[in-house]
N, C-alpha and C positions, 0 to 999 in steps of 0.2 A: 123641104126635105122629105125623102120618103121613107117611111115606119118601117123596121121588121118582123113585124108580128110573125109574118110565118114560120122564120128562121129561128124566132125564141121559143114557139110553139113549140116546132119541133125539138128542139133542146129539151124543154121542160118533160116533153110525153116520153123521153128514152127512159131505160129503167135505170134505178137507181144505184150506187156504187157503195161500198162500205168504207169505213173513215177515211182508210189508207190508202184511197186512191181519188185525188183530188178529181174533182169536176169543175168548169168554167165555165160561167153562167152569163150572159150581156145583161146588164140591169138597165132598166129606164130611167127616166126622167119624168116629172110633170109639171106641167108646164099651162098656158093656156092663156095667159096674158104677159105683156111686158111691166114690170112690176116701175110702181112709178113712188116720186119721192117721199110720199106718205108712206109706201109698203119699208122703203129704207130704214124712214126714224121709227119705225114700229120694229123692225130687226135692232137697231142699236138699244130701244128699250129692252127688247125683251133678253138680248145682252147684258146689259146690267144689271137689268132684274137677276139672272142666273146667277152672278158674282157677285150680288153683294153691294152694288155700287145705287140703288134706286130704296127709298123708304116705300109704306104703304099706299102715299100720297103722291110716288113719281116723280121725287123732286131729289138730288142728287143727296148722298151721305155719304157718312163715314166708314168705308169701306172695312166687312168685319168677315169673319170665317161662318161659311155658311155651315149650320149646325143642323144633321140629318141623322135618321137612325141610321145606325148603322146596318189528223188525217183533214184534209182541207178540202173546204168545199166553195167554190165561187157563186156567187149568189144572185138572182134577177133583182137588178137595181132600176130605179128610175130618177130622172133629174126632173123636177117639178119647179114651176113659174121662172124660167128662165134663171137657171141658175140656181135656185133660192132654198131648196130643201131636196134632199135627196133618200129615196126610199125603196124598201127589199118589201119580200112576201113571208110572213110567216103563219104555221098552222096552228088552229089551237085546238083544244077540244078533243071527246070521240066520241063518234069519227070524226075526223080535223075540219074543221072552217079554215077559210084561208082569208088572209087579211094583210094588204097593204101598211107597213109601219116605215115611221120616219127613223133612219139608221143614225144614231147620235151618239158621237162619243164625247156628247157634255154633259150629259146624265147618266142615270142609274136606272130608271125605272122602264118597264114595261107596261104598258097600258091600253085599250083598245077600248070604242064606246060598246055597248052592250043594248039589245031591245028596250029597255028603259030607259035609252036616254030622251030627255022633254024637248032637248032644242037642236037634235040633229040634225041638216040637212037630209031631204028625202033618198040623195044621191049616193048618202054613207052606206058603205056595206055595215053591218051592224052584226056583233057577236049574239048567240042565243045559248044562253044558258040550260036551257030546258032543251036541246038538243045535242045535248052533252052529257053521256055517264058516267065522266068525271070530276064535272065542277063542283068546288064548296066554296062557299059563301061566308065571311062577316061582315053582319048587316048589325051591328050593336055602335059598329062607330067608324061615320063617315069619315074618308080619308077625302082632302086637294091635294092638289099639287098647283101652284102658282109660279104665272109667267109673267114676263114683264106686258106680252099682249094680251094677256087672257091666262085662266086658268082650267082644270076639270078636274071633277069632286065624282066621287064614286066609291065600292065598297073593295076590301082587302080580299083577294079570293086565290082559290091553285086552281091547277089547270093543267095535260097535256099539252106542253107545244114543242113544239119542230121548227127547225130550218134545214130545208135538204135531207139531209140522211142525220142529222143529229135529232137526239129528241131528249126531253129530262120528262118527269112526272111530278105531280106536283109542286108545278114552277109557281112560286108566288106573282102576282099581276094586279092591277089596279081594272076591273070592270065597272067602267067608267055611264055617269047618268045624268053629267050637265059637262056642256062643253063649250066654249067660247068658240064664235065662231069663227076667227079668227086662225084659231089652233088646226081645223080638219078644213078640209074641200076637196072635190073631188071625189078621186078613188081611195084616199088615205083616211084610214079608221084609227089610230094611234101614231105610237109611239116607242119605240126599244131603243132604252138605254144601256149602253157600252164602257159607262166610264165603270168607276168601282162602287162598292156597296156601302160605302161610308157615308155617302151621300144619296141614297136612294130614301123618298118617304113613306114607301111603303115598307121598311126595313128588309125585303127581298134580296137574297141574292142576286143580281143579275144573271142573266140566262148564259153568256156567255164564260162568266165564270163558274157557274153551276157547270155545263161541259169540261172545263178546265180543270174544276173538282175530281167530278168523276171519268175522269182520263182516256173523253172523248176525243181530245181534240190532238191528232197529232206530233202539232207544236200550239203551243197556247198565245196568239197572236192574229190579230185580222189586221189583212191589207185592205186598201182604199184607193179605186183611180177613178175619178169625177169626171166627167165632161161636161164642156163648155157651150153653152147655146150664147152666151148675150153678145146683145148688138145684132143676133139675127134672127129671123123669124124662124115661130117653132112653132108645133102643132100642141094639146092639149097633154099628149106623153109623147115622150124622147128618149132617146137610151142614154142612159146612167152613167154606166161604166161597168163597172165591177167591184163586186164585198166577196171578198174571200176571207172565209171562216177557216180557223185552225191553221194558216200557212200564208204563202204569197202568192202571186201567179207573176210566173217569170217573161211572157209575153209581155207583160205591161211593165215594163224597165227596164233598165241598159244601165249596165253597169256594178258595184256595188250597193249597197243599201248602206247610207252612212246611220248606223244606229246613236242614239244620244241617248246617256242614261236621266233617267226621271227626277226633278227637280220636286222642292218644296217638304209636305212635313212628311213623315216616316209612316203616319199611315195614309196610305194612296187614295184621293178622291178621283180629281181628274187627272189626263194624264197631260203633265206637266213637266215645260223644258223652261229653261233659263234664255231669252233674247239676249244675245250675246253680241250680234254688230247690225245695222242699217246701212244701207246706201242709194243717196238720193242723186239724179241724175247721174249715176257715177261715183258721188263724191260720199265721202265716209260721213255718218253722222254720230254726233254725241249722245248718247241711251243712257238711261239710269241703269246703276247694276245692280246685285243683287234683290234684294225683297223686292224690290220695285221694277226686276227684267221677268217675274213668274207672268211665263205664256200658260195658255190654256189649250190643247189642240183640239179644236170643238168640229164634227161634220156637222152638227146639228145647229150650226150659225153661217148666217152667211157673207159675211164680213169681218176686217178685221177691226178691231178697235185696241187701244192703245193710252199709255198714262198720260196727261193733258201736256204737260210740257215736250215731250215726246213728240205728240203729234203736231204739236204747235211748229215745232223746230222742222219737223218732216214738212210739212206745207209750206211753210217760211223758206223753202230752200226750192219749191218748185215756182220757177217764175210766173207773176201774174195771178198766182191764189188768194183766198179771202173766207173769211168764215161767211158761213150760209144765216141769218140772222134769226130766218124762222124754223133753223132745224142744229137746234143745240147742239155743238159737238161737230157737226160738218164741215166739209169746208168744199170751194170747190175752183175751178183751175179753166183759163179759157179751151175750150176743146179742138183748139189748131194744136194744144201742147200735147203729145207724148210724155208720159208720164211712167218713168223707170225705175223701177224699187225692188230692191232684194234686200233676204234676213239669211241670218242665223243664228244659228240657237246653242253655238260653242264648235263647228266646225264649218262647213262650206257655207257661202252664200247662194242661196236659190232665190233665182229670177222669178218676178211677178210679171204676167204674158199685162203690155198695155190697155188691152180688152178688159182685163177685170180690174182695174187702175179705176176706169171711168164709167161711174153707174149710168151717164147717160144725160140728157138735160137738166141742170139743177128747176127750171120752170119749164113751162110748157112756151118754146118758140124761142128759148135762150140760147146762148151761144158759149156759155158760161156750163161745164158740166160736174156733176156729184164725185166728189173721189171716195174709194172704195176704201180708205182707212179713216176711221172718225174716232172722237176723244171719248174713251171708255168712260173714265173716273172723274171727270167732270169737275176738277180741281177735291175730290175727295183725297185724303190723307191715308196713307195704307197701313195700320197698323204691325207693329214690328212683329215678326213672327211668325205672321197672322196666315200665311199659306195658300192665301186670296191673291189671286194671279192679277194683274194690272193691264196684261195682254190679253185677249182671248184671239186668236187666228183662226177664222173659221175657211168660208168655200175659195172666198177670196185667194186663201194662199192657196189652198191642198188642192184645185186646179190644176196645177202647176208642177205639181211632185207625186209620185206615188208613194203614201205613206201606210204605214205598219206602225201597229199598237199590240208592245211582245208584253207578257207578264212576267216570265224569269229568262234572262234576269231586266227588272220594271224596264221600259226603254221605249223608246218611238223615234223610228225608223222613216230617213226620205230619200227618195230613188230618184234619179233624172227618167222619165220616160221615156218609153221606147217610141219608135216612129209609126209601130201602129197606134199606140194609146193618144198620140198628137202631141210629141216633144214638142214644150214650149223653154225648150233653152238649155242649155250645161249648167253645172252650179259651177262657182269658183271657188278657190279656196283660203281669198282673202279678201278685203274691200277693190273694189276696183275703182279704177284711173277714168276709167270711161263706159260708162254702158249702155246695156242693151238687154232688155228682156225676151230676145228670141221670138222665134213665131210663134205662131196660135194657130190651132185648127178652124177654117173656115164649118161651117154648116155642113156643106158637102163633104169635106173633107174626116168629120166626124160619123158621117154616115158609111163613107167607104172604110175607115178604121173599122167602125161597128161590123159591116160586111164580112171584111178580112178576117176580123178576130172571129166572129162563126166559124168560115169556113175551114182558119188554122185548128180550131178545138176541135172540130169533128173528127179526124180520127182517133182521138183519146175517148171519144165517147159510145 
């Protein structure tokens, strides 16, 4: 595939626009290897680690409520390791440093490593403090934050930062001084979390509710369109798609935006729907309901995972699957099969493209391949109430839909793509008789979207 540097280049060096007039940004991707089925069950960990579902030891429990302190702009995204995380540029500082952060809407926090951190890769851009006339610092008591792969520990601090034309002062941020290495590679130096502040540990507002606060943001909602690399060869960065801050961007979907309002308890962590129907080759499946249908809409995952019986019943229903023995929770499906699945979450069903279905060889030279929905909760028991999602739906689905995360009124919004963003199917509006998850954008074909989408935005810009 060939890069757009220069096209984004240019995008990025025009001057800048004020809130009320949207800009449209192509984000990337990165990318650099084909992630293999080690990298998988290190994703399904650190899934459950998020929710509730992993003790300190990695060994599955009893799923409990995780307990934390408490005008539109489209944004340079990137898709990193084939699929697997996807990320914007934000500035910090003044004058601003700019720094690569993972865009996650299944946390709260923002955080970036800092020139002290001991165990960075050489390759990290790294935040500097001391070139900064606005940073402050507590240094009386260290803050983690922990993943199900890793964690990073560093001190509570504010900050200038930006995205685009937005900016707050005194943003609270974790400047970060030990990091697993796990968590960074590459060009990505952090993390910005999107979900709500209920669950942030550094008790921060999130940045983008800070804007929402102060009545930055046109409409108070960011859309989300991912592209797709897997199953074909990518280079180290790849374009993203597009993060559009404060609004949507109406090139990337056709149709209406079918809105669902926000599930679970009354004060907002993640943002949370209700799994309302499944259907497996076509045919309808049986889902638990209520406490036990809380989806989680996560960018910052990159698969979906699901309550055990649940998943059990969904594989049980694709001919010739089997749980994977040495990767808990898996399971996987011979790779002649097509594998067609769609959800919804109290209104249409949206098709899953068969490319993100199948992570690829469950072994190395098998014929037997990983499917992309594995067992979250690991036969853990949900406690009633408890506002701990049993779903979490991360890249795997939102691939596929162009979604929106509005705050008033609470809601998360999914759009069929348009045919530049790379329609991967219609939704329907009940279970179906017979299916098909529609095309997918080949390699190529995500490169000439990328193309188009430049050249249609340049005259807005």
């Amino acid at each position: 595939m060939i890069p757009l540097p220069l096209a984004v280049s240019a995008l990025l060096l025009l001057p800048a626009f004020t809130a009320a007039d949207p800009i449209h940004i192509p984000i990337k991707r990165r990318s650099g290897w084909a992630a293999t089925h080690m990298d998988h069950l290190a994703a399904a960990e650190f899934m459950r680690n998020r929710y509730g579902y992993l003790n300190k030891n990695g060994s599955a429990a009893t799923a409990k409520r995780m307990e934390r302190r408490a005008s539109a702009q489209s944004l340079n995204f990137v898709n990193q390791q084939g699929d697997s995380s996807y990320f914007g540029t934000v500035q910090i500082g003044t004058p601003p440093q700019s720094f690569n952060v993972i865009l996650d809407t299944g946390s709260s926090d923002l955080w970036v490593a800092d020139t002290q951190c001991v165990n960075c890769d050489q390759g990290t851009p790294l935040f500097n403090p001391q070139q900064s006339s606005t940073f402050k610092q507590q240094r009386n008591n260290p803050t983690p934050i922990n993943y199900g792969s890793g964690n990073v520990a560093g001190f509570i601090s504010t900050e200038t930062v930006s995205m685009g034309n937005f900016s707050l002062q005194n943003q609270g941020f974790l400047s970060v001084e030990s990091v697993s290495d796990q968590l960074l590679a590459g060009s990505v130096s952090g993390i910005m979390g999107l979900a709500f502040g209920a669950i942030s540990s550094t008790g921060a507002t999130p940045f983008w509710q800070g804007l929402a606060n102060s009545k930055q943001l046109t409409a108070a909602e960011m859309g989300f369109w991912l592209t797709r690399f897997r199953g074909t060869r990518f280079k180290e960065e790849e374009p993203g798609g597009s993060f559009t801050l404060g609004g949507t961007n109406s090139s990337l979907f056709q149709g209406e935006i079918e809105f669902l309002p926000m599930a679970g308890p009354s004060q907002p962590s993640f943002w949370l729907l209700g799994v309302s129907a499944v259907t497996v080759q076509g045919k309808n499946l049986a889902v638990a309901t209520g406490n036990n249908a809380l989806a989680a809409i996560d960018t910052g995952t990159t698969l979906i995972g699901g309550p055990s019986e649940d998943v059990a019943n969904l594989w049980n229903a694709v001919p010739g699957s089997a749980k994977v023995p040495s990767m808990p929770g898996f399971w996987s499906f011979p790779c002649t099969t097509t594998v067609s699945i769609s959800m919804a979450f109290g209104g249409k069903l949206w098709p899953i493209s068969p490319q993100d279905m199948n992570l690829g060889a469950a072994t190395d030279g098998s014929r037997r391949c990983l499917g992309g929905i594995f067992d979250l909760t690991l036969g853990s028991n949900i406690e009633a109430n408890s506002g701990n999602p049993s779903w979490v739906v991360g890249d795997t689905f939102l691939k596929n839909v162009y979604s929106v995360y509005r705050a008033d009124p609470l809601s998360v919004g999914f759009a069929q793509l348009s045919d530049l963003a790379g329609s991967s199917g219609a939704p329907s509006d009940g279970p179906r008789t017979s299916g098909t998850s529609g095309r997918s954008p080949t390699a190529s074909g995500t490169f000439f979207a990328s193309l188009l989408l430049v050249m249609a935005l340049l005259p807005f810009l």
